[in-house]
C-alpha positions as a printed NumPy array, in Angstrom:
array([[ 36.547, -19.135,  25.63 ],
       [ 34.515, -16.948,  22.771],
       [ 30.761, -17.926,  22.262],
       [ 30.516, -21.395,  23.456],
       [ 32.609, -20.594,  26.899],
       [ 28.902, -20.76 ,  28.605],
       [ 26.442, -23.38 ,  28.288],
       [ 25.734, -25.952,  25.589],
       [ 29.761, -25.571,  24.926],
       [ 30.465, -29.348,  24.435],
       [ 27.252, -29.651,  21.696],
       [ 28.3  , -26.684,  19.388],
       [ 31.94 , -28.571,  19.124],
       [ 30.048, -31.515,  18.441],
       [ 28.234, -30.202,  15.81 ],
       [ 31.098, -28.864,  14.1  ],
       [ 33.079, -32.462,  14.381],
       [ 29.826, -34.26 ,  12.646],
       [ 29.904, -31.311,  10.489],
       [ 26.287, -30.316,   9.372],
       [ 26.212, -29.9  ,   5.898],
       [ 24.874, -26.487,   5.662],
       [ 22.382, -26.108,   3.315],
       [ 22.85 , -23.527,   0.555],
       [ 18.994, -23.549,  -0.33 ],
       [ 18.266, -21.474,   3.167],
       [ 21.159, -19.584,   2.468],
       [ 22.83 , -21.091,   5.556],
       [ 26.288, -19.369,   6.826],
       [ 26.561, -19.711,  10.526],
       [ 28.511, -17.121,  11.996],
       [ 31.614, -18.322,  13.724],
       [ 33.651, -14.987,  15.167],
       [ 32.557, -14.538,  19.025],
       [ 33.497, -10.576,  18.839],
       [ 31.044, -10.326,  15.962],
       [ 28.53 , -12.   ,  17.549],
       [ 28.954, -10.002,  20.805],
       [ 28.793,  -6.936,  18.884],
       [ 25.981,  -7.696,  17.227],
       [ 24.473,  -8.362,  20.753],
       [ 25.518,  -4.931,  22.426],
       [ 24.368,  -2.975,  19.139],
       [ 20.472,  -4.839,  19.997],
       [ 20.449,  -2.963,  23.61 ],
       [ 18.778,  -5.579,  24.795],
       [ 16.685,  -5.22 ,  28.405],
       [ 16.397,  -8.226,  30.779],
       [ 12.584,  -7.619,  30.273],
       [ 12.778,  -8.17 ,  26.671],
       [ 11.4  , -10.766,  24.187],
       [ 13.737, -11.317,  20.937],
       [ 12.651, -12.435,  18.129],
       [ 15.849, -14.52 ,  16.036],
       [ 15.737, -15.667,  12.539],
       [ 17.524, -18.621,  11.192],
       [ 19.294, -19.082,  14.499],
       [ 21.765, -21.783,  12.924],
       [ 23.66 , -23.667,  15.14 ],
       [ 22.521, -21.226,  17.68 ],
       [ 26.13 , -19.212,  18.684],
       [ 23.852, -15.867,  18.502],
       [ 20.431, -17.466,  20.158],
       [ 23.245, -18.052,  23.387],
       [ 24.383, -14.756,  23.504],
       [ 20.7  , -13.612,  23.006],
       [ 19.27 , -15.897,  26.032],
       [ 21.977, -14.496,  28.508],
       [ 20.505, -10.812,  28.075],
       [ 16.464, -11.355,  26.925],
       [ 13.86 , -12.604,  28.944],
       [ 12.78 , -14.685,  26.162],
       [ 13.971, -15.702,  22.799],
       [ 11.932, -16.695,  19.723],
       [ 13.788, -18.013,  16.919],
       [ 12.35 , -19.263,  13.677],
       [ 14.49 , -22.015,  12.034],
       [ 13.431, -23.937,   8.501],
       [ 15.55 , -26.224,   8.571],
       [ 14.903, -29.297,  10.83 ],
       [ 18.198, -30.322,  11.316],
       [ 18.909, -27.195,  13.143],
       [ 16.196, -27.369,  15.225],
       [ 17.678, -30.818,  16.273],
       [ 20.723, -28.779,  17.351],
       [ 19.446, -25.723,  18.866],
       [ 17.638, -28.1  ,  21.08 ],
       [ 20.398, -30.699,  22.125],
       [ 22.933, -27.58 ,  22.966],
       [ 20.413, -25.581,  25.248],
       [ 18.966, -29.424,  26.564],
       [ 19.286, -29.412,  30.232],
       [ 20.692, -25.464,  30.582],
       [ 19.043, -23.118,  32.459],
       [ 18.132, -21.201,  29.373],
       [ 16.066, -24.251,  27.242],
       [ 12.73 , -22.589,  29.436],
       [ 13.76 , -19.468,  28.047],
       [ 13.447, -20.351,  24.449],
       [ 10.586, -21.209,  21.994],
       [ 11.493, -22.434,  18.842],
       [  9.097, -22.03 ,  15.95 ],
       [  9.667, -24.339,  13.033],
       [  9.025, -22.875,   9.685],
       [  9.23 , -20.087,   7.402],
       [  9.082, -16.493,   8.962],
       [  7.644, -14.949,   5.495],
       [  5.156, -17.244,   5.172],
       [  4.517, -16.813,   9.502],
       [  2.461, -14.419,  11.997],
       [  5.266, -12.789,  13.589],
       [  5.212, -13.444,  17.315],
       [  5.147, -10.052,  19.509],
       [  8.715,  -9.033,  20.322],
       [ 10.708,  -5.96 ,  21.412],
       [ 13.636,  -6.84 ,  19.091],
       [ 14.536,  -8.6  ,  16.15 ],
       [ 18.456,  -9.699,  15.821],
       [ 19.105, -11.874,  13.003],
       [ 21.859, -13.017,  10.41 ],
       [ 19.757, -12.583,   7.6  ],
       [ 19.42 , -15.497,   4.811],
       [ 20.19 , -13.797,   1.635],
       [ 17.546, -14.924,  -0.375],
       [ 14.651, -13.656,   1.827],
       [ 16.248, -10.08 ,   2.693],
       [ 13.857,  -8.008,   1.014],
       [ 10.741,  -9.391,   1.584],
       [ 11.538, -10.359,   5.348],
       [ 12.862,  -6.261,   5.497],
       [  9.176,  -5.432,   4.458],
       [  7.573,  -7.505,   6.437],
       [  9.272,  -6.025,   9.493],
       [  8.5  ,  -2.46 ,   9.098],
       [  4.919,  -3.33 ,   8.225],
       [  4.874,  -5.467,  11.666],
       [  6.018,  -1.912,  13.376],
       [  5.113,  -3.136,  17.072],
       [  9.026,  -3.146,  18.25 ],
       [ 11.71 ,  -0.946,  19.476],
       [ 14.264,  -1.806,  16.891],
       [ 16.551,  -4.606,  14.873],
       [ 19.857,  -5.418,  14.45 ],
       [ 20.429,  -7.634,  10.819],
       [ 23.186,  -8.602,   8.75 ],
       [ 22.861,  -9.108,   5.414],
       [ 25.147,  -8.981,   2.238],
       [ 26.639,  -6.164,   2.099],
       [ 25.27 ,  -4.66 ,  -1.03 ],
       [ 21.642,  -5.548,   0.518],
       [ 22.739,  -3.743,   3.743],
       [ 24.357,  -0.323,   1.842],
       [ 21.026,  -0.263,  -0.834],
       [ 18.809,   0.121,   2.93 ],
       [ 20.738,   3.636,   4.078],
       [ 22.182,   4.782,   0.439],
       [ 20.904,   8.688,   0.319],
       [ 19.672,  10.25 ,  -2.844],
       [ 22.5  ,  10.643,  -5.532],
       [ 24.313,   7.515,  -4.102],
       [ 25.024,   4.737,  -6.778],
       [ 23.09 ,   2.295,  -5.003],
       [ 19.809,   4.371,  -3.824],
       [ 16.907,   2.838,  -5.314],
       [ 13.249,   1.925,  -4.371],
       [ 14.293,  -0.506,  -1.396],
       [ 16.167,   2.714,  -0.095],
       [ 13.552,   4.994,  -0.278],
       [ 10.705,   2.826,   0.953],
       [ 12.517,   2.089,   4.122],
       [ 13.783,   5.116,   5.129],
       [ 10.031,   7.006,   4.921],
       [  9.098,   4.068,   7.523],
       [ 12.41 ,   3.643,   9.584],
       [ 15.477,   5.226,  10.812],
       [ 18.674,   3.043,   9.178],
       [ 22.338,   2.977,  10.512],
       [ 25.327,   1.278,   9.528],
       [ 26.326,  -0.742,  12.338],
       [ 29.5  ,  -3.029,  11.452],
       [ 31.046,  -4.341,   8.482],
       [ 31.516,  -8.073,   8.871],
       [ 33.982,  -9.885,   6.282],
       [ 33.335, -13.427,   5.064],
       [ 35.876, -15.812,   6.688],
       [ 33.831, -14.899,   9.84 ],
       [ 31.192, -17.185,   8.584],
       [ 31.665, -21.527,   7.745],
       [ 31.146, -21.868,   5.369],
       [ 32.245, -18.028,   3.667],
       [ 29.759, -16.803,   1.225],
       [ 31.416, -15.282,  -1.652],
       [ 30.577, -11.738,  -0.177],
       [ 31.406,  -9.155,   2.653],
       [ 28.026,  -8.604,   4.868],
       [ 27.267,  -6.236,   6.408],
       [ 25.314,  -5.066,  10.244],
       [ 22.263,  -2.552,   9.984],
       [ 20.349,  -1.52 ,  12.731],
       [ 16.779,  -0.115,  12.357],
       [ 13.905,   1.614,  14.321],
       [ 10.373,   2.182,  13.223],
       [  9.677,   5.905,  12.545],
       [  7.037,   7.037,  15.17 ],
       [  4.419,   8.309,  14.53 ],
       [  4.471,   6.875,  10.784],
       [  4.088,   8.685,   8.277],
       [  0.33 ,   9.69 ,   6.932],
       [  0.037,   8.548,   3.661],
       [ -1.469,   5.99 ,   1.533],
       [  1.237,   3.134,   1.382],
       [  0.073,   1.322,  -2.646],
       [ -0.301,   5.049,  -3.468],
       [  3.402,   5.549,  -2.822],
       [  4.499,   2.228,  -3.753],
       [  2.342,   2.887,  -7.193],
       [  4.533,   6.27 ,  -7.557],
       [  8.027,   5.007,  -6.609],
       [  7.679,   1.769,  -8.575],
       [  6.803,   4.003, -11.638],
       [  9.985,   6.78 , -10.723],
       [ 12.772,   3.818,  -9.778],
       [ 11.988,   1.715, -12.911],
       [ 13.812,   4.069, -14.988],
       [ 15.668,   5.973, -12.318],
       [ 18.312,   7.71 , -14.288],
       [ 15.815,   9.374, -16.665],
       [ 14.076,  12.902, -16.318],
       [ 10.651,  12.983, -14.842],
       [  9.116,  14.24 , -17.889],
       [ 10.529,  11.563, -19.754],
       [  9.238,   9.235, -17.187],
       [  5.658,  10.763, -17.834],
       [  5.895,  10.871, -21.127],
       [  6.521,   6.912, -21.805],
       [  2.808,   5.519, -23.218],
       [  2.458,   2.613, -20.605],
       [  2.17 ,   5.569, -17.91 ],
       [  0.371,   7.439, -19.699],
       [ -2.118,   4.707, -20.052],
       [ -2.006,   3.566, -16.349],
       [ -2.548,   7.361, -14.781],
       [ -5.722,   7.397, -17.574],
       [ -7.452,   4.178, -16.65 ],
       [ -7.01 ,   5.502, -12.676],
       [ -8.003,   8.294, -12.926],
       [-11.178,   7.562, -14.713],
       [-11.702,   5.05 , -12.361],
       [-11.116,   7.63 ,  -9.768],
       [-13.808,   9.489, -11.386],
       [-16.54 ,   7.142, -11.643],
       [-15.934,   6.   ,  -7.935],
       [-16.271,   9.578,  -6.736],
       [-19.193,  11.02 ,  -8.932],
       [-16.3  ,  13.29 , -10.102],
       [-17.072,  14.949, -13.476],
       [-14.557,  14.441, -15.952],
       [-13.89 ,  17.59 , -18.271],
       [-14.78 ,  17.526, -21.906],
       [-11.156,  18.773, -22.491],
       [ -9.185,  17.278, -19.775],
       [ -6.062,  16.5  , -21.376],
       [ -3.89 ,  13.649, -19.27 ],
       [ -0.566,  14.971, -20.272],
       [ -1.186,  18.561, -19.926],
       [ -2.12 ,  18.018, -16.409],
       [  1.031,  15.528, -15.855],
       [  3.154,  18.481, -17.442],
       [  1.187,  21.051, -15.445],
       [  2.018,  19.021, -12.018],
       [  6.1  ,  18.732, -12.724],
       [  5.428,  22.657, -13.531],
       [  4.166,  22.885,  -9.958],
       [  7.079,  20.782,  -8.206],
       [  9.476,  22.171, -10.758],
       [ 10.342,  18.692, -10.731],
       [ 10.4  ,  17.935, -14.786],
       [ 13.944,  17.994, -15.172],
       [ 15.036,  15.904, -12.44 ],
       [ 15.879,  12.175, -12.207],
       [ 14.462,   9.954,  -9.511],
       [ 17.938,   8.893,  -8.536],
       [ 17.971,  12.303,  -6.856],
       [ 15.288,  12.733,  -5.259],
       [ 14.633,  12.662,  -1.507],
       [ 11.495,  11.261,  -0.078],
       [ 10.139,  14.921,   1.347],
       [ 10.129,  15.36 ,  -2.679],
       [  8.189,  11.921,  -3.253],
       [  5.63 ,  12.884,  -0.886],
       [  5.11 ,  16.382,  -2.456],
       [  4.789,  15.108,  -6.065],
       [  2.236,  12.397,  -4.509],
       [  0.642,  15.24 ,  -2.807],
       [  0.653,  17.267,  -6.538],
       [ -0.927,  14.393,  -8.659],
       [ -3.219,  13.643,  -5.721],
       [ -4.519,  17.578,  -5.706],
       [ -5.258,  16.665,  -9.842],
       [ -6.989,  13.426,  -9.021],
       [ -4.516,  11.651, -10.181],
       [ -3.681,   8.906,  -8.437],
       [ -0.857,   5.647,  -8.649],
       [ -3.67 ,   2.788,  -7.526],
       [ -6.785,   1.867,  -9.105]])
């Protein structure tokens, strides 16, 4: 029985008996366990009135599993020899009408509308696809596997060995859960690592802030995460970046710069405020992110020019 049992049975053992040379360039693992898969499926919630949005769909054991609950499936593939198979095993099944393949890179793509996005995640474009996403925001939620270090950095919580800027960028934008742990002989061919499942929902409303602003601070705090704050501030290519801003700042705002302003006393003033100078970014939570923003903001300070 297991994933094949339905339709397009007889073209998936094909494949496998030709066996496609998968392609380690996209990253290409196909997942082979039928309880994973399934799981995977349930975790999605996925309503009869839904469209799904796949990516890197394989030899297309998910993309079944998917068209038996969605009302439509849209799966991005870059690699045409998969497309070949996706569309020989759905061929002549009720559920080819239900499917729209879109040939191509999803980074480099428009992302469809969709209510969901299930997905074993290539490796290679986990970050930037995970970005992409939660700046897309129209959808209910998604359901990914990725390497398991990938998947722990998206829901490690302040203090945690592996909390870092991916961390705290995704959870001020979306709610993050571990879902499943999925070891490597459930893939062919096994990658060298454990994955793991992460599900994810937009926060709603989002948050009111200015996204480069925040990106300008955390990229500043997680480059050296295990250091102090003032030690942060005090490094000279800071220094020299918060100075160019915020004369720049200045200038665009007909704001009168002091004859005495004094960068660094105002930095040191604002971790004063926050009583924030003595801690280490590897701590901090994202409330505390937004309030030092909020501080250096207050001081016309500000992390984008």
């Amino acid at each position: 029985s297991g994933i094949n049992a339905e339709y397009g049975n007889s073209s998936a053992q094909q494949a496998v008996r030709q066996s496609i040379t998968f392609n380690k360039d996209f990253g290409q693992h196909i997942l082979r366990n039928p309880m994973v898969v399934q799981s995977i499926v349930d975790k999605a919630a996925i309503k009869s009135s839904d469209v799904v949005m796949e990516i890197g769909p394989g030899t297309g054991n998910l993309t079944a599993k998917l068209l038996e609950k969605a009302k439509k499936v849209i799966a991005f593939e870059i690699d045409p020899r998969m497309v070949a198979e996706l569309r020989k095993r759905f061929m002549g099944t009720p559920y080819m009408s239900k499917l729209e393949i879109i040939v191509g890179d999803c980074i480099k793509s428009d992302f469809p509308e969709f209510d969901v996005c299930v997905a074993n995640m290539p490796y290679q474009i986990s970050s930037p696809f995970v970005f992409k996403l939660l700046l897309h925001r129209k959808f209910r939620c998604a359901v990914l596997m990725f390497q398991k270090e990938f998947a722990e950095r998206l829901y490690a919580k302040p203090g945690d060995k592996l909390y870092c800027r991916l961390s705290a960028n995704t959870q001020l934008m979306a709610r993050v859960a571990h879902v499943l742990k999925v070891g490597k002989n459930n893939f062919k061919p096994p990658p060298k690592v454990d994955s793991s499942v992460v599900r994810i929902e937009p926060m709603n409303p989002m948050p009111k802030i200015n996204f480069v602003e925040w990106d300008g601070l955390t990229r500043i705090l997680f480059t050296r995460k295990n250091k102090t704050l003032s030690a942060i501030f005090k490094s000279k290519s800071v220094i020299e970046l918060l100075t160019k801003n915020y004369q720049i700042y200045c200038s665009l705002n007909e704001v009168m710069v002091p004859e005495d302003f004094d960068i660094k006393a105002t930095i040191s003033n604002v971790l004063e405020e926050c009583n924030f100078g003595d801690t280490r970014s590897r701590t901090m939570s994202n409330d505390q992110f937004l309030k030092l923003l909020e501080r250096f903001n207050s001081h016309n300070i500000h992390f984008s020019s």
